[in-house]
C-alpha positions in Angstrom: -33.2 7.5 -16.1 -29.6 5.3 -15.0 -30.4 3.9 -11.7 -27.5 3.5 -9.2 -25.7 0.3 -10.3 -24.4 -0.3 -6.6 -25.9 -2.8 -5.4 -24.9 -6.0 -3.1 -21.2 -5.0 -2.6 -19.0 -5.9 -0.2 -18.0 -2.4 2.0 -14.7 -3.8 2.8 -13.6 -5.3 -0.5 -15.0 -1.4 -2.2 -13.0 0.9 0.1 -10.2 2.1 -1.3 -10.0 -0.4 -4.2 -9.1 2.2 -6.5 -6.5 4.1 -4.3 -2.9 3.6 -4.2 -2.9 2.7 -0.5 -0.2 1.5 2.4 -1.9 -1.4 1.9 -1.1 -1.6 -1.6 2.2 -0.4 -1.8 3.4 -2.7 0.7 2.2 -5.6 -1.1 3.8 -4.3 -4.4 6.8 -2.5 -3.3 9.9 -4.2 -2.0 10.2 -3.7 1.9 13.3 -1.2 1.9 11.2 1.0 -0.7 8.2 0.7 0.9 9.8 1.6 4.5 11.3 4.7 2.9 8.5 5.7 1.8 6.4 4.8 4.9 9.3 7.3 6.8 9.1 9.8 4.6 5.4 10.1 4.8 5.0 9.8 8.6 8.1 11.7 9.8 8.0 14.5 6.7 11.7 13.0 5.7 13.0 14.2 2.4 12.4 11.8 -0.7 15.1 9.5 -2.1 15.1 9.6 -5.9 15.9 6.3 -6.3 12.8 5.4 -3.7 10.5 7.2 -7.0 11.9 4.9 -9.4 10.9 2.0 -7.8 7.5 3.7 -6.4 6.4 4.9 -10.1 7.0 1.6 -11.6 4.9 -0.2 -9.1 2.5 2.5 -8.9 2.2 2.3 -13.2 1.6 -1.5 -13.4 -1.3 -1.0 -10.7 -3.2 1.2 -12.4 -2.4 0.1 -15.9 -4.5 -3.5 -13.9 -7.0 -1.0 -12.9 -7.6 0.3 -16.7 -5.7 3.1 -16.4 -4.5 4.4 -19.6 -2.9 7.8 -18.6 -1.8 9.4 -15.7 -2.0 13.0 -14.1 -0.2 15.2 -12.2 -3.2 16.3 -9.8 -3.4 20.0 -8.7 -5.1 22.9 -6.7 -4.0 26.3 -9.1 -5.5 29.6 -7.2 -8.8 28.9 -9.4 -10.3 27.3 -6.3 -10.8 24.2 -8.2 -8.4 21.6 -9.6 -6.3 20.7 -12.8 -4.7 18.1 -14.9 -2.9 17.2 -17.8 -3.0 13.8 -18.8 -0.5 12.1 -20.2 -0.6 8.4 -21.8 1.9 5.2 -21.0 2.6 4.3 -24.4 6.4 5.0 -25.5 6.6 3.9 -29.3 9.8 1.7 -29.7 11.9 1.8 -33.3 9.6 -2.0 -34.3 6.3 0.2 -34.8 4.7 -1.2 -31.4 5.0 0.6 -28.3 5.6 -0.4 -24.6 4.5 1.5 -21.4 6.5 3.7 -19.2 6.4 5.3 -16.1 9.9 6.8 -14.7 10.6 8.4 -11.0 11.2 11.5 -12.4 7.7 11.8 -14.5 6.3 11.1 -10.8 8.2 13.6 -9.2 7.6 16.2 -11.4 5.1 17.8 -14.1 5.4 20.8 -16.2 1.4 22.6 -16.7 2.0 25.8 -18.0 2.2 28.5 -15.0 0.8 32.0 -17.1 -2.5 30.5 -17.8 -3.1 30.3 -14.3 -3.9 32.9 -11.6 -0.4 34.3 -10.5 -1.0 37.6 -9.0 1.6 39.0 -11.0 3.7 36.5 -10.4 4.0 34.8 -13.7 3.4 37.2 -16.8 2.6 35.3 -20.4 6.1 35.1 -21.3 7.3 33.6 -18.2 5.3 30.5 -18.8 7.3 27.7 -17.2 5.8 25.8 -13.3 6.1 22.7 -12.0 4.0 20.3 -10.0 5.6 18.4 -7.4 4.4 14.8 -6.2 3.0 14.9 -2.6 3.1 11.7 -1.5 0.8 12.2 1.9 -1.8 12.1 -0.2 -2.2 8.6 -2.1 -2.5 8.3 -5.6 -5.8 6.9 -7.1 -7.3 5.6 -10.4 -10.1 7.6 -11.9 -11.6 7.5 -15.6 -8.9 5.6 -16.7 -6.5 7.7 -15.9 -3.8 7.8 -12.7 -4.4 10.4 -10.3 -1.3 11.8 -8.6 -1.9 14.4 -6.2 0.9 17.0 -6.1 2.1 20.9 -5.5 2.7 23.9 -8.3 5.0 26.4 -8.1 6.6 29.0 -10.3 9.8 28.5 -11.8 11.4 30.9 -9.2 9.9 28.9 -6.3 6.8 30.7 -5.5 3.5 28.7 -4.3 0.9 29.0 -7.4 -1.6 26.6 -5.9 -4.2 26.0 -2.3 -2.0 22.6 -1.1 1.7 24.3 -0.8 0.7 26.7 2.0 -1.2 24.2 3.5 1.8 21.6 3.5 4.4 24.2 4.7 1.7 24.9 7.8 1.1 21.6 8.7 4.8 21.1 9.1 5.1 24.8 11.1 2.6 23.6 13.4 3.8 20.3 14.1 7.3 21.5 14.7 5.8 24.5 17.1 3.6 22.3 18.8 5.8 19.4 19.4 8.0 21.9 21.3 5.5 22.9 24.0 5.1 18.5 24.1 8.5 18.4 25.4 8.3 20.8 27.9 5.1 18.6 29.4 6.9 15.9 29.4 6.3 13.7 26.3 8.8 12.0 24.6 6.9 10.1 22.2 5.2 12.3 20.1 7.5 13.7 17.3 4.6 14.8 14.8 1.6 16.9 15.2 -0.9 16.5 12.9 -3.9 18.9 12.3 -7.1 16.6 11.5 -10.3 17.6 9.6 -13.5 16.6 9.1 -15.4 18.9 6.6 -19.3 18.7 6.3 -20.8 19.4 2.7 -23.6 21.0 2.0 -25.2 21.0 -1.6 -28.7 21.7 -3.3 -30.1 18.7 -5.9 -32.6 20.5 -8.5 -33.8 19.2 -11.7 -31.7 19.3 -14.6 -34.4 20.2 -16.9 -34.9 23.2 -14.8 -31.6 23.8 -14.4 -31.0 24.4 -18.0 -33.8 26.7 -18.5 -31.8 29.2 -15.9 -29.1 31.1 -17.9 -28.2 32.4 -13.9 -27.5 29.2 -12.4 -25.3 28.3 -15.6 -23.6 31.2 -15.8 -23.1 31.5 -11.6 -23.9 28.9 -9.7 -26.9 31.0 -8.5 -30.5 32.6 -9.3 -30.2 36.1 -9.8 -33.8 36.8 -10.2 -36.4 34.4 -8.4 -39.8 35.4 -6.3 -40.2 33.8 -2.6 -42.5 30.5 -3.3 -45.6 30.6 -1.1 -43.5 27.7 0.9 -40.0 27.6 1.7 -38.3 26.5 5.0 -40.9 28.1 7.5 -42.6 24.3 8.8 -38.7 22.7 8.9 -40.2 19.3 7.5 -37.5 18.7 5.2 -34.6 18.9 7.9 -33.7 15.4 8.8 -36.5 13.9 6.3 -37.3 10.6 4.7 -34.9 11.1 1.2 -37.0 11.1 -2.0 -36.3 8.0 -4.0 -34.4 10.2 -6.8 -32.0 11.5 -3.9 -31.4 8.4 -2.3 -30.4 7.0 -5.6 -27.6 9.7 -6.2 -26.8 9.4 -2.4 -26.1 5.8 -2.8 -24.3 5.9 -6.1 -21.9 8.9 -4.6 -21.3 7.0 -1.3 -20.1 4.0 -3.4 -17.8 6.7 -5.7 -16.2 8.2 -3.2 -15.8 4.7 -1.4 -13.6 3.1 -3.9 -11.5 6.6 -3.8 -10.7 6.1 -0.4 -12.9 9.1 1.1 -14.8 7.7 4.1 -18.2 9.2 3.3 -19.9 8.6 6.4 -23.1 10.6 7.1 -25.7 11.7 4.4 -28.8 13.6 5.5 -31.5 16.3 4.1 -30.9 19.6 5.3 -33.2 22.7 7.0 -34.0 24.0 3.0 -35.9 22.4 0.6 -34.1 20.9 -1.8 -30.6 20.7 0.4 -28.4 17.9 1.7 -25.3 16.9 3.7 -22.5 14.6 3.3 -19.8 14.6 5.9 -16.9 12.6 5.9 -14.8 10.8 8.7 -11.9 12.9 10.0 -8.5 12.6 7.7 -5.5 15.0 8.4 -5.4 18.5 6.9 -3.7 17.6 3.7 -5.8 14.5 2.7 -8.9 16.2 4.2 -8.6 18.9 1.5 -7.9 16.7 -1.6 -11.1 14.3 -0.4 -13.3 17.3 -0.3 -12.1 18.9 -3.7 -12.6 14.9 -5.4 -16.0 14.9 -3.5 -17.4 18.3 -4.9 -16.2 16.9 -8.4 -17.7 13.5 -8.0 -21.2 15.2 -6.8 -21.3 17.4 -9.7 -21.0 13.9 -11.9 -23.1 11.8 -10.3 -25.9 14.0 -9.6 -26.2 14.4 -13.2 -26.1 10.6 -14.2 -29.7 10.7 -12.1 -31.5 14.0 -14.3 -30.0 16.3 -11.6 -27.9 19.4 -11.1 -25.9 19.6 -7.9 -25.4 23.3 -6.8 -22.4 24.3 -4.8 -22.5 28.0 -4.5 -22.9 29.2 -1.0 -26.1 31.1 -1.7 -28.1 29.7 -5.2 -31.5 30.1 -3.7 -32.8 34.0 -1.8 -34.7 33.6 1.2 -34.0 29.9 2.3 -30.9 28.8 3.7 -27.1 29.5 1.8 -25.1 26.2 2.0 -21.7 26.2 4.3 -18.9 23.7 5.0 -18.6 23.3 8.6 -14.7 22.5 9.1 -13.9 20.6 12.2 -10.3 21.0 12.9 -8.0 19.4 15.9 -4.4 18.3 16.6 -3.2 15.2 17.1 0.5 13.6 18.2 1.7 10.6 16.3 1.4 8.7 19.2 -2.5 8.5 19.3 -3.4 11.6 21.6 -5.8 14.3 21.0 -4.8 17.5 22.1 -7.7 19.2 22.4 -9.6 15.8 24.6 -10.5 17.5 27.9 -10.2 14.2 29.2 -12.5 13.2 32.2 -10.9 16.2 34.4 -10.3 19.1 32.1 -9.6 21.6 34.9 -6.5 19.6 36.0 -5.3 18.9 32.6 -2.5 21.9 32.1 -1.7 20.6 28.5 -5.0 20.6 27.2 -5.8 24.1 28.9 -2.6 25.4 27.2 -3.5 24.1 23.5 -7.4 25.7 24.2 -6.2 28.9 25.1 -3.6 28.9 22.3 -6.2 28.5 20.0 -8.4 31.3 21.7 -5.2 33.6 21.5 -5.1 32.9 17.9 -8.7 33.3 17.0 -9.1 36.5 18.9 -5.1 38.4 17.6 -5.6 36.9 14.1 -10.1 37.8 13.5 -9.3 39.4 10.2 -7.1 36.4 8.5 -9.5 34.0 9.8 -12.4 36.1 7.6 -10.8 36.2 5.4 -9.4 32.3 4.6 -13.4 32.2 4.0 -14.4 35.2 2.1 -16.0 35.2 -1.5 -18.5 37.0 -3.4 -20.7 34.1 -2.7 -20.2 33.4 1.0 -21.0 37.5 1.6 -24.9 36.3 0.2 -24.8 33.5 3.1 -23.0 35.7 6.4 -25.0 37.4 8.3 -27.9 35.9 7.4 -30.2 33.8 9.9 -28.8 30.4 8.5 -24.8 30.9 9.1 -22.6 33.0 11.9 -22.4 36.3 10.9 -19.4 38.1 9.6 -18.0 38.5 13.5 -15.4 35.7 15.0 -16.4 34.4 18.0 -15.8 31.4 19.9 -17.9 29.1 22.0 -16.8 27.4 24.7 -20.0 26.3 26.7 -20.7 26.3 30.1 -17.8 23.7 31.3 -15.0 25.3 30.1 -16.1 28.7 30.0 -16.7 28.3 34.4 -12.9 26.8 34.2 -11.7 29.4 32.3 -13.5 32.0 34.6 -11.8 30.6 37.4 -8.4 30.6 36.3 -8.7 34.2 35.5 -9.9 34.8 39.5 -7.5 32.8 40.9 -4.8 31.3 38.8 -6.2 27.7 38.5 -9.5 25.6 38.4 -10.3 23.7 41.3 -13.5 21.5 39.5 -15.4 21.3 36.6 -19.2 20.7 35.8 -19.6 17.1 34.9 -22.7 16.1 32.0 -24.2 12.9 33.8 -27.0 11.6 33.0 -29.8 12.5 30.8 -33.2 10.8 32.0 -36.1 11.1 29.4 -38.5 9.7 31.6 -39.7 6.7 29.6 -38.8 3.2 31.8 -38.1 1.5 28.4 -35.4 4.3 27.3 -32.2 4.2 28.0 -30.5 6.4 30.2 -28.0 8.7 28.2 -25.0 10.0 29.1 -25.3 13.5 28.8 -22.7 15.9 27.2 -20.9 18.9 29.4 -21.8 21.5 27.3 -24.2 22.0 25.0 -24.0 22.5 20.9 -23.9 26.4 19.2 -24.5 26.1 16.1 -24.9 30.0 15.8 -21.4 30.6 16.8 -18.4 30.4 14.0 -16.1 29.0 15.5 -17.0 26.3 17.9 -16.0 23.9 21.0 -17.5 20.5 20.4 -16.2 18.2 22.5 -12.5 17.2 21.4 -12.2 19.7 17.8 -13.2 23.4 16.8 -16.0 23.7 14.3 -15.5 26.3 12.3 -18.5 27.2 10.6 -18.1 30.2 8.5 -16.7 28.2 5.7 -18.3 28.2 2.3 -19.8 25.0 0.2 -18.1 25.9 -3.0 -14.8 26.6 -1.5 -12.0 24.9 -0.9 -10.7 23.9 2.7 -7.1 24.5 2.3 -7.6 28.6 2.9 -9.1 28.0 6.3 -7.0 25.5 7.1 -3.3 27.0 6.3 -4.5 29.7 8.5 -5.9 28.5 11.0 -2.5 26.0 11.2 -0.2 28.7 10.9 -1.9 31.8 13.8 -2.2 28.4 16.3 1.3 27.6 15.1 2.2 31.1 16.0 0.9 31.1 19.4 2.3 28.0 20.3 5.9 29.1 19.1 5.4 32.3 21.8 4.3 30.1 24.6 7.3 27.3 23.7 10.0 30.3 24.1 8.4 31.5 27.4 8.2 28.0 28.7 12.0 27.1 27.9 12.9 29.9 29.5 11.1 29.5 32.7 12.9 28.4 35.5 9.5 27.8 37.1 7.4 25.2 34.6 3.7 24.9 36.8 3.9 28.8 37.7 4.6 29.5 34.0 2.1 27.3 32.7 -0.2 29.5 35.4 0.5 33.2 34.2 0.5 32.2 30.9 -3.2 30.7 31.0 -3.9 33.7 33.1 -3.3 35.9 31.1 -4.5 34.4 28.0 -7.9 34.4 29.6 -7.7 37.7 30.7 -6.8 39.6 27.5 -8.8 37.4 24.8 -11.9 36.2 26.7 -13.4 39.1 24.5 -14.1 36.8 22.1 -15.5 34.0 24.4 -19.4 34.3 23.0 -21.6 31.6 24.2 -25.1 33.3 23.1 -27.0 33.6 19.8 -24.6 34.7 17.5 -27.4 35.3 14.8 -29.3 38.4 17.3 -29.0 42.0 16.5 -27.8 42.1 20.3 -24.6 40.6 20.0 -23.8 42.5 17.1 -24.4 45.5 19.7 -21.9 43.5 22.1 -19.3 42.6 20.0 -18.5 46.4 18.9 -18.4 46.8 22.6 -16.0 44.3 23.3 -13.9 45.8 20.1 -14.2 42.4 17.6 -14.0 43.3 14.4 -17.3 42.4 11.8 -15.5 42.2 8.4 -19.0 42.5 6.3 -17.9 41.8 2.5 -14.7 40.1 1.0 -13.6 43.3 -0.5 -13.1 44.6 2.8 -11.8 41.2 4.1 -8.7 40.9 1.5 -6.6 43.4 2.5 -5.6 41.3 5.8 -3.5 39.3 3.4 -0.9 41.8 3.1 -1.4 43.5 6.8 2.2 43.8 8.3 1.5 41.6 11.3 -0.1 38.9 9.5 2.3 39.3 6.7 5.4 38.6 9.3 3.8 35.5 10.4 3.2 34.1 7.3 7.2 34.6 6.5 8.1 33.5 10.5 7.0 30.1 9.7 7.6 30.0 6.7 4.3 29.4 5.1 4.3 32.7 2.8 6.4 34.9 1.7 5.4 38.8 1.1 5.3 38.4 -2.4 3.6 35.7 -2.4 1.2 37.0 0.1 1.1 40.0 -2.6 0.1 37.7 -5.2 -2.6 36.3 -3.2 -4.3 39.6 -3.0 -4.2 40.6 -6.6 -5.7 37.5 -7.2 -8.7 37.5 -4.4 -9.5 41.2 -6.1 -9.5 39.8 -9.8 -11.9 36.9 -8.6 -14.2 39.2 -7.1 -14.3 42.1 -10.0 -14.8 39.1 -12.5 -17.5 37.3 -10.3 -19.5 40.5 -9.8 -19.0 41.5 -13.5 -20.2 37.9 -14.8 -23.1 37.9 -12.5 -24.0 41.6 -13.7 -24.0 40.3 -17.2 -25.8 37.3 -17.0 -28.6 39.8 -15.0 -28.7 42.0 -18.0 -29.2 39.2 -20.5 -31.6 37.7 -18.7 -33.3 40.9 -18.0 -33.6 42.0 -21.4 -33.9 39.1 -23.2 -36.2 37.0 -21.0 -38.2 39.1 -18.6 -38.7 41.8 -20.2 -40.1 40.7 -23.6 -42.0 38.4 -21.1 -43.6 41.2 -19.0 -44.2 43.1 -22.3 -46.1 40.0 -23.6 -48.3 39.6 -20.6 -49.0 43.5 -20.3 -49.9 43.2 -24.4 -52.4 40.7 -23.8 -54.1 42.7 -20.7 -54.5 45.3 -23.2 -55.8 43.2 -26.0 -58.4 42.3 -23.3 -59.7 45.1 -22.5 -60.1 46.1 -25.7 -61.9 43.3 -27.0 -64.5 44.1 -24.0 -64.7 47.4 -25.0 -65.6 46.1 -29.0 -68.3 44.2 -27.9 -70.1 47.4 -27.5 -71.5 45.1 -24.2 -71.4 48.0 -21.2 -68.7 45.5 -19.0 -66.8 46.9 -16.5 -62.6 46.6 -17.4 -61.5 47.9 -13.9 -59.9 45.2 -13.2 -57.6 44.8 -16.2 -56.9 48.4 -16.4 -55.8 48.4 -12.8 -53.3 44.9 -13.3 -52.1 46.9 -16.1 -51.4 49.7 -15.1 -49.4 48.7 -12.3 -47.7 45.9 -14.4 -46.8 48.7 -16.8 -45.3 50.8 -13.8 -42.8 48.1 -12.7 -42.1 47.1 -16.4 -41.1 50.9 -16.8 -39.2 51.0 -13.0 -37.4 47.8 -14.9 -36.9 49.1 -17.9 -34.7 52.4 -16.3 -32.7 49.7 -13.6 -31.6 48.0 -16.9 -30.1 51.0 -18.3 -28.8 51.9 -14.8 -27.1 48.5 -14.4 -25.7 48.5 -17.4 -24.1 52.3 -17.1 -22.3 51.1 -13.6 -21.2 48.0 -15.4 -19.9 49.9 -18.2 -18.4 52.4 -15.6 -16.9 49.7 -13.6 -15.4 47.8 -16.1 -13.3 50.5 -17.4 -11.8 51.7 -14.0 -7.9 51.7 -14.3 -5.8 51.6 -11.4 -6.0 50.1 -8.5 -7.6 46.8 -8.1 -9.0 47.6 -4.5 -10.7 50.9 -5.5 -12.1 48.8 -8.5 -13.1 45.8 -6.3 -15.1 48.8 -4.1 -16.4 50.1 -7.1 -18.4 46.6 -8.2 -19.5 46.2 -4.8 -20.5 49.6 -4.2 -22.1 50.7 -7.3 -22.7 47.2 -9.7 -23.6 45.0 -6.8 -25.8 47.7 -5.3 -27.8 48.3 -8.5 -28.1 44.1 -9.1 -30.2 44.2 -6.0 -32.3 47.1 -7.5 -32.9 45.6 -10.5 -33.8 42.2 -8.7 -36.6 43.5 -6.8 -38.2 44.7 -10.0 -37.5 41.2 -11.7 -39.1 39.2 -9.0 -42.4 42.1 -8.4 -42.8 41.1 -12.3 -42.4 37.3 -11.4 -45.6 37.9 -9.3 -47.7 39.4 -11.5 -47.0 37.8 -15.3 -48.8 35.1 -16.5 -47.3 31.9 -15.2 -47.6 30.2 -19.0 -45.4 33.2 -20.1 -42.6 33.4 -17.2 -39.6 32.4 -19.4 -38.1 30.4 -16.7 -38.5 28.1 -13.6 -40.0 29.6 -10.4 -38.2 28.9 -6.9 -41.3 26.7 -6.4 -40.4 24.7 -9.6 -37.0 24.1 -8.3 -36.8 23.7 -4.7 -39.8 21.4 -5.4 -39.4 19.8 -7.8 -37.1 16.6 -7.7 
């Protein structure tokens, strides 16, 4: 088995090494084209043309040092995932030999074709033409041989086809809404906001031997038939444990991966299930955050299998033991260095960072339903609700600090003190005091306070972060815009700043939750207090094309309606097709596998008790007769939830119409008989011969590394 071939490196000489860095370009680009770049990236300035000429050459002759052959034009189409089309150097000259080019405009701009990728309706086959755009936040990097250049797509009329347009426009709408309520508190520094993020990964590591014995996991990322193993999570030994030796070795081979890519892996642990681990990286801003993460689930999925395993990203593979997330920690930050959501030492005298808290509070509680949705799909509605991830309710958590600040601005108009954390005596001489924290951590609640960022928690591990990150930029961005026009208005700046956190507190502390999100009980509460609990994606979709979410999409320009439109259509297909592929692979399995299986096993009980009974020896068969003929009663109950399955698929699949109603029909009717037919799968799982189950058990696999 290849054994990670990592070893005595030098951390600082491996960072990066294979990105297209400042530190790079300003050792290979002349200073005037390097400064124009440099303002272009940090102030969001227009590119010069003739700055891309001088950029791609540059850029060409590095990675051509670095073995690069070909280059891409990097992008994030509606799939979820990413896509290139490589293109080689090599430009044959009249002599028979060639030489290598590399011109501005082939950085600039790429031509993939548009129909063949999820459009919405926006592109139909004939209308084939889109574009890719060079985004040069984000740096370049070498990979396979081949230059990586991280860009946009869009249609030929303009539309956004892709995850990183929205994103980019919202960063910018946010910046320029937030940088107005800066003024107004005096800052003349800052003229960027950025939004920061800091995603945490969760994956399972199985057996690729076993893995390939599962038609479900190939087909969908996760077992659609599997019996609860006699052990799962229940003695949480494996949370925080010593790595297996196989584990480590991928864990040390991806660190140094994603190293010389320039994503700061920084943390790798094992998580509560058996069988499932975290990387998290240092914090990047939104944009550069999101292409990390989508190069990071790519380079798991390689590495993993370099070392005989199978990574697994879908939110749920595994029934029974925890579903794997992608907690998203979010902030804002000015260009001059300061965090807008730091308390500081004195929160309750802090107006500015009030003001940003309760902007985001607004925004959570007025815009619920878009920030479901930015994290529904068929596989995150497996892992909501259940007792490892918040359920399908948004709340926010505070803690006791700045919930008791927050309290007492909404009695009387301002906070007088705060609750400070101290210190935290264990009561062992030789430990160390610690300084204690002034609130404690929820990690029930979906949306989080922890200390200077938002951890939003619904998000899924196979998804990418751009969805909950355009949103979440653009409904703070909204906010923020409201409270900037009252404040330049005001001829009164504290009292202003007063009412308005006043009354934020007052109308949205509704969704201040600081409890156990996971309990039946605050289910109970949180229809009281009138939050909605989105429970599937079907029903979470149609916020995209709600008329007040639809009018702030086009207010900040971060979507239009159509494209809004297009966006639907295409969260509908995705979830018809997912359900429809899972309910296919189900059937195959079912009647291919564990049914000729279960036929097997009940043919060999019968063969049993026959050969007693031709002994003529007076033995008593009870027992057979008995396992048989409740074997033979599921087998049967199995045989008729086949034939059912495969009548509401049938049913299903030829529903015209309206994609909604046909979206409801797959959850309501194929979905709902999946489930059915599982229960008889896994009951025959328990009771077949384990030398005839035609595939690996949950034991095998969460085990078995």
């Amino acid at each position: 088995m290849p054994k990670c071939n990592c070893v005595e490196i030098n951390l600082s000489d491996i960072y990066g090494s294979n990105v297209f860095n400042a530190s790079v370009m300003k050792e290979r680009l002349p200073k005037v084209t390097y400064k124009a770049l440099k303002k272009t990236i940090d102030d969001g300035l227009p590119l010069d043309p003739s700055v891309a000429e001088v950029v791609a050459n540059a850029m060409k002759d590095w990675a051509i040092e670095k073995g690069a052959t070909h280059y891409t034009h990097w992008f994030q189409p509606m799939t979820g995932i990413t896509a290139e089309k490589h293109d080689s150097f090599i430009s044959p000259n009249s002599d028979g030999k060639a030489i290598t080019e590399f011109s501005g405009k082939e950085l600039i701009k790429g031509e993939p074709d548009a129909s063949s990728f999820p459009s919405g309706g926006l592109r139909a086959t004939f209308e084939a033409r889109g574009y890719t755009a060079w985004d040069c936040t984000s740096p370049a990097f070498v990979k396979d041989s081949t230059l990586y250049i991280p860009t946009a797509f869009c249609s030929y009329t303009g539309e956004a086809l892709d995850k990183k347009t929205p994103l980019l426009r919202s960063m910018e709408a946010l910046s320029k809404q937030a940088v107005r309520v800066l003024k107004l508190f005096g800052n003349t520094t800052a003229t960027r906001v950025i939004t920061t993020v800091g995603p945490e990964q969760e994956y399972f590591l199985i057996d690729k031997e076993m893995y390939d014995k599962r038609k479900d996991l190939i087909y969908t990322g996760r077992t659609l038939f599997g019996a609860k193993p006699a052990k799962g999570q229940e003695l949480e030994d494996h949370y925080f444990g010593t790595l297996k030796e196989r584990v480590s070795a991928f864990m040390k081979e991806l660190d140094h991966e994603l190293w010389k890519l320039g994503v700061s892996a920084k943390t790798k642990h094992n998580e509560v299930a058996p069988a499932q681990h975290e990387i998290a990286p240092i914090f990047a801003t939104s944009n550069i955050a999101t292409d990390n993460n989508q190069l990071a689930m790519e380079i798991m999925r390689k590495v993993a299998l370099r070392h005989g395993l199978v990574c697994l990203l879908h939110e749920k593979p595994f029934a029974g033991v925890n579903g794997s997330g992608k907690h998203n920690n979010w902030s804002m930050s000015t260009n001059d260095g300061q965090n807008l959501l730091d308390p500081g030492r004195t929160p309750h005298e802090n107006a500015q960072f009030l003001v940003f808290l309760c902007a985001v509070i607004k925004a959570v509680d007025d815009y619920a339903d878009l920030l479901r949705l930015s994290i529904a799909n068929p596989g995150n509605d497996h892992r909501l609700g259940a007792n490892e991830a918040p359920p399908a309710i948004v709340s926010v958590f505070l803690g006791e600090q700045l919930t008791d600040i927050l309290e007492q601005i909404e009695k009387s108009g301002e906070a007088t003190c705060s609750k400070q954390g101290g210190e935290l005596k264990i009561g062992v001489t030789t430990l160390p005091a610690l300084p204690k924290d002034t609130t404690d951590r929820n990690r029930t609640s979906p949306f989080a306070f922890t200390g200077n960022k938002f951890e939003f928690r619904m998000v899924g591990s196979s998804a990418s972060i751009a969805d909950p990150n355009f949103i979440l930029n653009t409904i703070v961005a909204d906010v923020l815009s409201q409270i900037a026009d009252r404040l330049e208005k005001a001829k009164d700046f504290e009292g202003e700043v007063q009412q308005i956190l006043v009354e934020i507190v007052k109308n949205h502390k509704k969704v201040i939750f600081n409890g156990n999100n996971y309990s039946e009980e605050w289910v109970l509460e949180a229809e009281k207090r009138g939050l909605p609990n989105i429970r599937s994606t079907v029903d979470a979709i149609p916020a995209l094309i709600a008329e007040k979410n639809v009018k702030i999409m086009e207010k900040h320009g971060v979507l239009s309606k159509v494209e809004l439109e297009s966006r639907y259509e295409i969260q509908l297909e995705n979830y018809i097709k997912t359900i429809n592929i899972e309910a296919l692979a189900m059937l195959e399995i079912a009647k291919r596998q564990i049914l000729p299986a279960s036929i097997k096993y009940a043919t060999v009980l019968a063969n049993s008790i026959n050969a007693v009974k031709a002994t003529g020896v007076d033995a008593d068969t009870t027992t057979q007769a008995g396992l048989l003929k409740d074997l033979s009663a599921v087998i049967a109950s199995f045989k008729k939830n086949i034939q059912i399955l495969e009548e509401v698929c049938e049913k299903a699949s030829n529903a015209h119409g309206d994609t909604y109603e046909q979206a409801c029909l797959y959850r309501d009717k194929v979905f709902a008989q999946m489930a059915v037919l599982r229960e008889d799968g896994d009951k025959l799982e328990t009771m077949v011969d384990r030398e005839l189950w035609p595939m690996p058990t949950y034991g095998d696999m969460l085990f078995g590394v």
